[in-house]
N, C-alpha and C positions, 0 to 999 in steps of 0.2 A: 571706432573708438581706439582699437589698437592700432598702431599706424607703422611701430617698431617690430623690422623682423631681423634675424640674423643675413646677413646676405651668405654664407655659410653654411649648408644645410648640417643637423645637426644629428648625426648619426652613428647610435651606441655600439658598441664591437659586440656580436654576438659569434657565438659558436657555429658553424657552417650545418653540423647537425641538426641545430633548431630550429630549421626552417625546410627540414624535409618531413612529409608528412608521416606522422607516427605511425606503428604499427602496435602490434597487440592491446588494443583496446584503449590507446592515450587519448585524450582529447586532441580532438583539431586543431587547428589555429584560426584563429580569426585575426583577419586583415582587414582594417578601416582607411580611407582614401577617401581623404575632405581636403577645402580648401584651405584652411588655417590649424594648427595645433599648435598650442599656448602650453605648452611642458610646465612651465615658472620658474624652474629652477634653471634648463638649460635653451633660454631663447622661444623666441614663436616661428614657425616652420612656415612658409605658404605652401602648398601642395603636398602634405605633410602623409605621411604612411605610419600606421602601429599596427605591430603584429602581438598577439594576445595565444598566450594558452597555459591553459592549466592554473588560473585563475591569473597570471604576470603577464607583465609586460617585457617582451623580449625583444623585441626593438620599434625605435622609432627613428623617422628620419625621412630624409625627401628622396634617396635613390634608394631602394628598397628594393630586391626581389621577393617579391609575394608566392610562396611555396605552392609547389602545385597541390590542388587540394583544398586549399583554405578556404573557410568559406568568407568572400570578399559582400564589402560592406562598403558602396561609393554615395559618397553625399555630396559632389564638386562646390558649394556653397556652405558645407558644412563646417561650422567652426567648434574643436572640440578643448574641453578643458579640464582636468580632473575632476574628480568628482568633489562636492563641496561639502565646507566641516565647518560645524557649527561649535563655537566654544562654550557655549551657555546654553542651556535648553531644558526644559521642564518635560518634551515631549510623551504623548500618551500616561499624564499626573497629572489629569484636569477633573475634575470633578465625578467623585465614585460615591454612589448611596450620598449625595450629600455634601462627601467629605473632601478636602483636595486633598490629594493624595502626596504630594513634597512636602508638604509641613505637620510636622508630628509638636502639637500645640499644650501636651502634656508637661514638658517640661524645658528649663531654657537651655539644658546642655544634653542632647541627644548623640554621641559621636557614635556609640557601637549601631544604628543604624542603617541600615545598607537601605540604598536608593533600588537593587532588584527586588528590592520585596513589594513594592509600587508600584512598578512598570509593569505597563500592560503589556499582552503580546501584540503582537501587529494583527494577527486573526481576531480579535477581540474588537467585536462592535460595542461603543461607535469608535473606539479608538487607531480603527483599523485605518478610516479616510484621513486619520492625519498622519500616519505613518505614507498613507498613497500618494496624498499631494506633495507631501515633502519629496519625494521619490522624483515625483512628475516634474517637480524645479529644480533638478540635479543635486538636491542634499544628500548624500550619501553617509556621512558619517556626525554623530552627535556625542557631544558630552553633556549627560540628564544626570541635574543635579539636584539634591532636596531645596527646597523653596528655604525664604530669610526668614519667616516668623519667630523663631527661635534663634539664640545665638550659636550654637555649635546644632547644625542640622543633620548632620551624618558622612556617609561615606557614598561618594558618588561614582559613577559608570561610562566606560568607553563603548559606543555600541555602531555598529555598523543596522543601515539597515532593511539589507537581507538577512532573511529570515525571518521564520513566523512564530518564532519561543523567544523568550529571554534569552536561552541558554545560545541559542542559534545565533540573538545576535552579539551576543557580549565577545568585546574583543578586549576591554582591562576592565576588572574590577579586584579592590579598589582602583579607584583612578584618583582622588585626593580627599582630605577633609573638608567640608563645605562648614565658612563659620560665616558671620556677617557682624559689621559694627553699627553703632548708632543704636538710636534709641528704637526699642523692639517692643515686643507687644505687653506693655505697661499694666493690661487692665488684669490681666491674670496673674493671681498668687503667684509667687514666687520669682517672679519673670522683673530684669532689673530695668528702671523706669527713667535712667540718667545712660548719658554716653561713658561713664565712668563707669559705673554699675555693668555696661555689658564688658567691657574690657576686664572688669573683676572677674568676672564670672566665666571668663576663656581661662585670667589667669591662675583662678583656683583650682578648675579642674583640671589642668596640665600640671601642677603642683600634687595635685591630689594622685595625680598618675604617676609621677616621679616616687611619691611616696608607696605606690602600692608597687611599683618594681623591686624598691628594697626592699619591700615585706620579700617577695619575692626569693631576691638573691640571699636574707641572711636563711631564710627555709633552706634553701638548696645547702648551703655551707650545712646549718644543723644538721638538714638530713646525712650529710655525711659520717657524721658520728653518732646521731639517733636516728635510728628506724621509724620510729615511733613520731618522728616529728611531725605536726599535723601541718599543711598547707594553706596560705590563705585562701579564701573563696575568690572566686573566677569573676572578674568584673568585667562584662563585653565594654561598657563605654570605655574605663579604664586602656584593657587592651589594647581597645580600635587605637585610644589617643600615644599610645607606646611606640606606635608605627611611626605617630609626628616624632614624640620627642627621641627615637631611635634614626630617624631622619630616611625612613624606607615609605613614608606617603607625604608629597608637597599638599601645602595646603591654599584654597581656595576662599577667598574673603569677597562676600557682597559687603558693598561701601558707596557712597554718592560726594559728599562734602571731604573737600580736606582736612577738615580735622579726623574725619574715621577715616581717614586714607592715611595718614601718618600713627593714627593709633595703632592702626595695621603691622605697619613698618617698624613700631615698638615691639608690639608681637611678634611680629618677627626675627629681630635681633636680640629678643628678649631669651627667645624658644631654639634658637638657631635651626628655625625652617630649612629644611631641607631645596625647598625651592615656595616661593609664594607669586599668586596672582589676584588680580581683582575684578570685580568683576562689574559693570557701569561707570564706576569712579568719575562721576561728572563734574568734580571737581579737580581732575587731576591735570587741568593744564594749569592751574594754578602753583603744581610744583614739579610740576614736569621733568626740569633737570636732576631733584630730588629723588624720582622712579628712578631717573635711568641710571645714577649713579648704584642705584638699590639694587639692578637689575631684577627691577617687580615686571611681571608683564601683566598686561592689562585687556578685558576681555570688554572693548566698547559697545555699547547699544544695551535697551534696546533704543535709547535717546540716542542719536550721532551727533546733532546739532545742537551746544549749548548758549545761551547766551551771557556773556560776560556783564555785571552791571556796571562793573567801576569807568569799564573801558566804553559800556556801550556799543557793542558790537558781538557779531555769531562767531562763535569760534567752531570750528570744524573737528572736532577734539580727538578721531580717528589720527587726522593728518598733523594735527598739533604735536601729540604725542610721538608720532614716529620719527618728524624729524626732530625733535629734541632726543631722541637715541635709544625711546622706551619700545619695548617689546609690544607690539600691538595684532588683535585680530579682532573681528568683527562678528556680533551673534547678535541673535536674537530674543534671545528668553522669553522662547516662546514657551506658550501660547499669548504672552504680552504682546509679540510680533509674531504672525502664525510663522511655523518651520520653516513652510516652501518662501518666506517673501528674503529669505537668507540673502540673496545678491541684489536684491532691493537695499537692504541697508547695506549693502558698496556701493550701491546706485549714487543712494545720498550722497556716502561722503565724498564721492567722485566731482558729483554736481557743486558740490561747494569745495572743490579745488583738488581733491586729495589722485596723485596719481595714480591711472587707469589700473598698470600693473601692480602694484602696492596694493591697489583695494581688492586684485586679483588672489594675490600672495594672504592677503589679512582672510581669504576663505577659504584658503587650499593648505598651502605650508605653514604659515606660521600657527593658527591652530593645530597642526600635525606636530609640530615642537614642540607648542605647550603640553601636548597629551604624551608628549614622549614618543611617537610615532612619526617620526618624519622618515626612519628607515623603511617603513612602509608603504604611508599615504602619503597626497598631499601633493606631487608631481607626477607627471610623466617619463618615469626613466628606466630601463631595464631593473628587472628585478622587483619593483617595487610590483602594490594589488592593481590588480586591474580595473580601480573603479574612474569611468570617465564618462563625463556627459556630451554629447552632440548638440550642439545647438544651429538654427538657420541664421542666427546671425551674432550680432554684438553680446555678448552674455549679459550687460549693462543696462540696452536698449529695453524698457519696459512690455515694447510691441515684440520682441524677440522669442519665441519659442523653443521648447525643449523637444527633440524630435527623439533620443534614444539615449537611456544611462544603463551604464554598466555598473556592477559590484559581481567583483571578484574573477571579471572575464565572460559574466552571465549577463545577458539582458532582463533586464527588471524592469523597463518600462520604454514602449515604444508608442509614438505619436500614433501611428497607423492603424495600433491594435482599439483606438478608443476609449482606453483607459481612461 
């Protein structure tokens, strides 16, 4: 599938020290020696070399001295690729006592809500074999967000995933506001039963939030000349929503139809978001040039393949959107699509046209930018974490297996061991 390489080998300037083998107690280095490595950012390598320690990557490249010492890792067939990011995900908030655990059905504006108070650990049966399988199809990193039943659903999490706690594996929280448009769950009091009614009800409580910052600042000013001045009460939704309208958490919007995809974009320039996304928007090739002038980015799937009526035809709406100039990556929202089938849907949109690399990029990097971590994840370059998967062949090819993933320079999952 990938057919483009650099004829150029493509090899990071590292320090002549870091590739002598440490002393007092550092970690090793591990050196891997496969047939292809797909960086994303800088070219694909044939006979490619990475050297890993101390959970980074400190070099890559095809003429490499491999340190004496290291412990070497040869797969001559092995094609390796970052490890993959999922931009949407419910993971381990499926079904607890009953209840699913991303949507809090009590009320339709939840924002002071944190998505770690749901999240299971990965040690946590049964939610442990979906953290395992994901692992086993090179997913390494997810953004778990609270479910759409509600219009403002709370505050969501960046999570890598090694480790067996919450706390183990969280790498941002918050990571943004999850809200959703259209019509929401009508049957329950209080909950708005029109597409206008859920947009009220974003607008009210960002209004509401504005108003409880000035309770806020005129206290602080009194208190300055009364002691005695009493302070408003502590509003967690309030607060959480302070972060949007202070522009220190981007917000996230589930949407399908263009009309909640432009409601969105009201909201947004309404509120002056600090950065907004969406998330399926299966209507957003219908205004395609409208995202990209908006610089919305958009989280497609778990549908990749939509069909247009008017035109009578599949639109590919990964590949639609990117070349019309919108930010795009590809998830799954799972458990809708389980975690591991993550490069299954690049699969798709690849099969209905969308380029190899691009579908590569929509599961590595540019969800790494959405999340604000592209200095981290998301390629293979010095310095960044060392999470990458090995695969025996095409990452795309559905018969293709995953033989070895790293997170952080640790093996977490090896074909051999039977996992």
């Amino acid at each position: 599938m990938f057919q483009r390489t650099f004829t150029k080998a493509v090899v990071f300037a590292i320090l002549s020290g870091l590739l002598i083998s440490p002393a007092g107690g550092e970690e090793r280095v591990i050196a891997i020696r496969v047939g292809k490595v797909h960086t994303v950012t800088k070219g694909t390598i044939d006979r490619g070399i990475i050297l890993i320690r101390e959970g980074k990557f400190i070099a890559v490249g095809k003429e490499i001295n491999i340190p004496e010492g290291a412990t070497l890792i040869e797969i001559p067939n092995g094609v390796v690729t970052p490890g993959l990011i999922d931009a949407h995900s419910h993971l381990g908030l499926g079904p607890s006592g009953g209840i699913t655990e991303d949507n809090e059905m009590t009320n339709p504006a939840t924002p002071g809500l944190r998505i770690i108070d749901s999240l299971h650990p990965k040690g946590m049966v049964p939610h442990y074999s979906s953290y395992r399988n994901a692992i086993s199809e090179g997913v390494t990193t997810v953004i778990v967000r609270p479910g759409s039943s509600n219009v403002i659903g709370g505050l969501s999490a960046l999570i890598k995933m090694g480790g067996d706690t919450v706390d183990e594996m969280l790498l941002r929280f918050p990571q943004d506001m999850k809200m959703a448009m259209g019509r929401r769950g009508g049957e329950l009091k209080g909950y708005p039963t029109t597409r206008m009614g859920t947009a009220w009800t974003v607008r009210k409580a960002m209004v509401e939030a504005e108003e409880y910052a000035t309770q806020w600042e005129e206290y602080r000013r009194e208190k300055g000349n009364n002691k005695d001045a009493i302070p408003p009460k502590v509003d967690l939704d309030k607060e959480a929503l302070l972060k949007v309208l202070r522009r220190e958490l981007p917000v996230h919007i589930h949407c399908g139809p263009a009309v909640d995809i432009l409601a969105a974009l009201r909201l947004g320039e309404e509120f002056h978001f600090k950065a907004l996304s969406l998330a399926h928007a299966t209507g957003a090739y219908k205004i395609a040039d409208e995202l990209a002038k908006s610089r919305v980015a958009v989280a497609v799937g778990p549908q990749m393949i939509v069909f247009d009526e008017e035109r009578e035809q599949l639109v590919n709406l990964a590949d639609c959107l990117l070349r019309a100039g919108v930010r795009v990556s590809i998830m799954t929202d799972a458990d809708v699509v389980q975690q591991e089938f993550l490069r299954y849907q690049a699969a798709i949109a690849i099969k209905y046209g969308m380029d190899p690399e691009e579908a590569l990029r929509a599961i590595t990097i540019y969800p790494a930018r959405l999340a604000g971590v592209d200095d981290r994840l998301g390629s293979i370059e010095q310095g960044k974490d060392a999470d990458l998967v090995i695969f025996n062949g095409d990452p795309f090819d559905i018969m293709t297996k995953v033989l070895k993933v790293f997170i952080n320079g640790k093996l977490v999952y090896d074909k051999n061991d039977g996992d």
